[in-house]
C-alpha positions in Angstrom: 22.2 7.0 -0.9 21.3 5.5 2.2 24.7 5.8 3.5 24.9 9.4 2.5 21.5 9.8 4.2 22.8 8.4 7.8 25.7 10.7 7.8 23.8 13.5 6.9 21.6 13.1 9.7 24.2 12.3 11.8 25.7 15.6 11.2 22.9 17.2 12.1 22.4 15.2 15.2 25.5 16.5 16.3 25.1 20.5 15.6 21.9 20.3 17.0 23.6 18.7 20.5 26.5 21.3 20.3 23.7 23.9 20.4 22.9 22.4 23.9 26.2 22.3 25.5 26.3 25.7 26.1 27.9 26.2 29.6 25.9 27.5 31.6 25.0 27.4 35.4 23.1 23.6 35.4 26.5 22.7 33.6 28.4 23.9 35.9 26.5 21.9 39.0 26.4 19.2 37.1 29.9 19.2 36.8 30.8 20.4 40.6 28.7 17.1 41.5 31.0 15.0 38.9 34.0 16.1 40.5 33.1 15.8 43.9 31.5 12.0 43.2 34.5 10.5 41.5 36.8 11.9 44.3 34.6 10.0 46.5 34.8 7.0 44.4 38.5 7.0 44.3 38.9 7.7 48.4 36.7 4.3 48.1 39.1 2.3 46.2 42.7 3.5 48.0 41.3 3.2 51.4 39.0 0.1 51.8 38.7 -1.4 48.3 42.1 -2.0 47.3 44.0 -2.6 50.5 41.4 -5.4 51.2 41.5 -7.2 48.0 38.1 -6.2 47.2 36.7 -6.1 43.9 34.2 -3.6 43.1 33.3 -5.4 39.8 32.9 -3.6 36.7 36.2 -1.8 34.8 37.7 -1.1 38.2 37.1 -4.6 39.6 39.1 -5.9 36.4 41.6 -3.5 36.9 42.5 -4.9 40.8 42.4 -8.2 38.7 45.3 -6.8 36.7 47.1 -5.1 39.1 47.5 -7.8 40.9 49.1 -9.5 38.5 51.0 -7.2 36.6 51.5 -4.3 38.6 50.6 -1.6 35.9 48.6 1.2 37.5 44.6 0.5 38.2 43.8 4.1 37.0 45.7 3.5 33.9 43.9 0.3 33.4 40.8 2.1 34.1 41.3 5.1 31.7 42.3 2.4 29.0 39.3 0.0 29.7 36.4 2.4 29.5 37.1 3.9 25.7 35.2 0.9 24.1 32.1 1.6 26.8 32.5 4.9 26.2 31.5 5.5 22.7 28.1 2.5 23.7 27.3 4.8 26.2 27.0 7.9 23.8 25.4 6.0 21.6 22.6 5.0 23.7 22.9 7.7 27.2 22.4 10.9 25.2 25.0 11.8 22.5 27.4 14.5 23.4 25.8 15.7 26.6 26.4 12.2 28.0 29.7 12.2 26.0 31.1 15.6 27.6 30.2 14.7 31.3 31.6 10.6 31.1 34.6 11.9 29.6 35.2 14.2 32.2 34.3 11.4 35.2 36.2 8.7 33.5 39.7 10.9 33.2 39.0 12.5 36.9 38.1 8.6 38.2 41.7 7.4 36.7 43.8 10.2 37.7 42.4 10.6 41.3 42.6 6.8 41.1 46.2 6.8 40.8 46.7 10.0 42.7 45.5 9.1 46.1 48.3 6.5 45.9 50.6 8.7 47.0 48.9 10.3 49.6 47.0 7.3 51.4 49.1 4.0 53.4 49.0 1.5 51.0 47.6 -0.8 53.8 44.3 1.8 54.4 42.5 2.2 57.3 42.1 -1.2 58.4 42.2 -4.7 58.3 38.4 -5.9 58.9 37.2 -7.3 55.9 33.2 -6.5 57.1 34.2 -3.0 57.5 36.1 -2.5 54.5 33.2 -3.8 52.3 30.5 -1.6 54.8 32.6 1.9 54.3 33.8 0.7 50.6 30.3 -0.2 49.2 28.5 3.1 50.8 31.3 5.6 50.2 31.6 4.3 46.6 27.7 4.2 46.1 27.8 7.8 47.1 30.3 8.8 44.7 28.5 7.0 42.0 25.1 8.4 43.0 26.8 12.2 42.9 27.9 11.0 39.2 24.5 10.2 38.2 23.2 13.7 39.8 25.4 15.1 37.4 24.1 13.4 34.2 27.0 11.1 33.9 28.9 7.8 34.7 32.4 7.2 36.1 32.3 4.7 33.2 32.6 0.6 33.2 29.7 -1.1 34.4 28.0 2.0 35.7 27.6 2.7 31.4 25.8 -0.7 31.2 24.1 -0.4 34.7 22.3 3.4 33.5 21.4 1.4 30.1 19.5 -1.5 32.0 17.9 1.4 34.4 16.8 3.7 31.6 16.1 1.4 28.1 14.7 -1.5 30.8 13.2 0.0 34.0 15.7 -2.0 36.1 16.9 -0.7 39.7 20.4 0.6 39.6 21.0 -1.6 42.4 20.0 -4.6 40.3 21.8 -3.3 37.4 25.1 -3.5 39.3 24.8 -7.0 40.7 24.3 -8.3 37.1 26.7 -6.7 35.4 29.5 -6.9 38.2 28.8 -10.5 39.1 31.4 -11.9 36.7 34.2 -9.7 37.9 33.9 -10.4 41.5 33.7 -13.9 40.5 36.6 -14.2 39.1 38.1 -12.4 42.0 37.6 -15.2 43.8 40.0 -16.8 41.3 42.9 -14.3 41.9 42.4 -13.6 45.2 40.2 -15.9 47.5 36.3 -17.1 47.8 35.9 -15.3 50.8 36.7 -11.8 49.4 34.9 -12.5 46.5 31.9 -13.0 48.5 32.3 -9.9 50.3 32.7 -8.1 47.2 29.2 -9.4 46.0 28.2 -7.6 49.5 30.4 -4.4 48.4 28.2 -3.6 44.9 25.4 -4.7 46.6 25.7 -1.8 49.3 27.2 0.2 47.0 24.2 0.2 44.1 21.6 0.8 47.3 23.6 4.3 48.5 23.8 4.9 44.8 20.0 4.7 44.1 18.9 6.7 47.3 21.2 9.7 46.3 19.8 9.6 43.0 16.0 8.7 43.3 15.9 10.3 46.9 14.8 8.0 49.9 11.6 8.6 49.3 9.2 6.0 48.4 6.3 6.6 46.4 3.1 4.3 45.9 0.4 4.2 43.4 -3.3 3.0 45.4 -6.5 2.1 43.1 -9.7 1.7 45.1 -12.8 0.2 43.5 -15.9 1.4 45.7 -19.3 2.5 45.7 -18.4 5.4 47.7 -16.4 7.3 45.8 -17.3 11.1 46.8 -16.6 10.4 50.5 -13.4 8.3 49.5 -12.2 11.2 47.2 -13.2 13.7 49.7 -11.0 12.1 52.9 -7.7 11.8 50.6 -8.0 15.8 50.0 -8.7 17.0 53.3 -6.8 14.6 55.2 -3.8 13.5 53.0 -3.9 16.4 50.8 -3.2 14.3 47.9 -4.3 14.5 44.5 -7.3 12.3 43.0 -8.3 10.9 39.5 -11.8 9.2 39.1 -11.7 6.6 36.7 -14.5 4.8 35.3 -14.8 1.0 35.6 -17.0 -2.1 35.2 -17.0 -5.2 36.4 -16.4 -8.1 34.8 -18.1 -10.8 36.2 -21.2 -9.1 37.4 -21.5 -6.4 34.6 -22.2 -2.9 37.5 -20.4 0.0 36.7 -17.9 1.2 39.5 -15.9 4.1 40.0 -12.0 3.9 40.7 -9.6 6.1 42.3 -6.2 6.6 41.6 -3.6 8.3 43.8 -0.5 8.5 44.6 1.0 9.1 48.2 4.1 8.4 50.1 4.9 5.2 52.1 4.2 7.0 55.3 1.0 7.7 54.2 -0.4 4.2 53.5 -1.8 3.5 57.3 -3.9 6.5 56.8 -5.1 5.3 53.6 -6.3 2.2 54.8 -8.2 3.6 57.7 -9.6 6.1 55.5 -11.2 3.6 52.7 -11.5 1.0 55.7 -13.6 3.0 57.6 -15.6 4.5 54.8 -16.4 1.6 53.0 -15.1 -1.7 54.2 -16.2 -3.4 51.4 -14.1 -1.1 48.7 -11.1 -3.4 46.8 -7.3 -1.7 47.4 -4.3 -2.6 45.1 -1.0 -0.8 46.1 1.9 -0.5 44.2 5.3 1.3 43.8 6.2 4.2 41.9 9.8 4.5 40.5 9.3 8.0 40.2 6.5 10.6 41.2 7.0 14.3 39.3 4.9 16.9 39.7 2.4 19.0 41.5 2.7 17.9 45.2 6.0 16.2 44.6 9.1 17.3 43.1 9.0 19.8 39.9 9.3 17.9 36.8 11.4 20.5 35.3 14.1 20.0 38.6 14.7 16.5 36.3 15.4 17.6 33.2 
């Protein structure tokens, strides 16, 4: 019975999603920005990555790995090492929506992959290991950021990297040097120490262009001020930041008073002005600033622009 059960909900699962897929105009952006980010991706591999014996880590990286020693095709390899990560990432990155948008970066990622091969010297632009891993790691963070715009993965690592950022709050730039790390170490087995610590360098760029084309370069904080003057606090951030407010109510431990606190979030930029403001109007207040991962709604960007 509970067998029956899970497949019958399954089943369900799965008409409801196929209700959603409806193509439609988001679809179709999503998938322009798909296209356009694994052809990115690929231009990274064939002109910097490969020619330079740099691993990228993840499926790809192991891919170079065995290319190098078998000659079979890295697109092939790629294609062929992402089915197993594939069907984890449905399972845990959204069910079909995730499925039908993965699929379509992992085929375009091996067939450009392979492609470009025939098109591009196979000795690339040049010979400078530094620049290789600069224009490598930003152009292939950029095609992996367009990816992620799009609501899906070029596969590999990325898969794992997107379940660490969404299940565990973890930077994608911190999901890629964990789950890369073992690739581009044993890169440094096949091909030399040197390169392998350059490739370290590669994902490292390569997750930060990643993450500012898909959280934006903006940085948001999160400020709470204890005071006893509150109103005038409040009042400054509105007129003179034009940020929002929220009056919490507080007491303090230790010596029992009852205290107002503010909450508000505002851009990097705009912390100076903060400080002057509660500095000024009551030098005695308590500040703790943080960061935001995210900041959606009125005064930043639409919450509906995310979904």
């Amino acid at each position: 019975m509970g067998t029956l059960r899970m497949r019958m909900n399954w089943k369900e699962q799965i008409q409801k999603e196929r209700k959603t897929l409806i193509f439609n105009r988001k679809t179709l952006v999503d998938f322009v920005f798909i296209f356009i980010g694994v052809l990115i991706q690929a231009f990274a591999m064939r002109l910097f990555l490969v020619p330079a014996y740099l691993v990228s880590g993840g499926i790809s990286g192991a891919a170079q790995l065995i290319h190098h020693v078998s000659d079979f095709p890295i697109g092939l390899m790629i294609f062929i090492g992402n089915v197993p990560l594939f069907f984890l990432g449905w399972r845990y990155l959204g069910g079909l929506k995730f499925a039908l948008r993965t699929a379509l970066a992992i085929i375009l990622f091996s067939f450009f992959t392979d492609f470009l091969v025939l098109f591009i010297p196979a000795e690339g632009v040049t010979n400078d290991l530094v620049l290789n891993s600069i224009y490598g790691g930003l152009m292939y963070g950029l095609g992996l950021g367009l990816v992620y715009k799009g609501k899906g993965t070029s596969g590999g690592s990325d898969i794992l990297g997107r379940i660490l950022n969404h299940r565990f709050g973890i930077s994608i730039s911190s999901s890629y040097l964990i789950t890369d790390s073992i690739v581009v170490l044993m890169g440094g087995f096949v091909f030399d120490w040197e390169r392998a610590l350059y490739g370290l360098a590669v994902i490292y760029v390569s997750g930060l262009a990643a993450e500012i084309i898909f959280e934006g370069r903006a940085v948001y904080r999160t400020a709470m001020i204890i005071t006893y003057k509150p109103d005038e606090i409040t009042r400054h951030i509105l007129e003179m930041l034009e940020r929002g407010v929220t009056l919490l109510q507080g007491k303090g431990a230790y010596t029992g008073e009852d205290r107002t606190v503010l909450y508000t979030v505002i851009t990097q930029s705009e912390i100076p002005q903060l400080k002057d403001i509660v500095n000024e109007t009551d030098p005695l207040a308590f500040m703790v600033i943080g960061q935001a991962h995210e900041a959606l709604g009125e005064g930043f960007r639409p919450i509906k622009e995310q979904n």
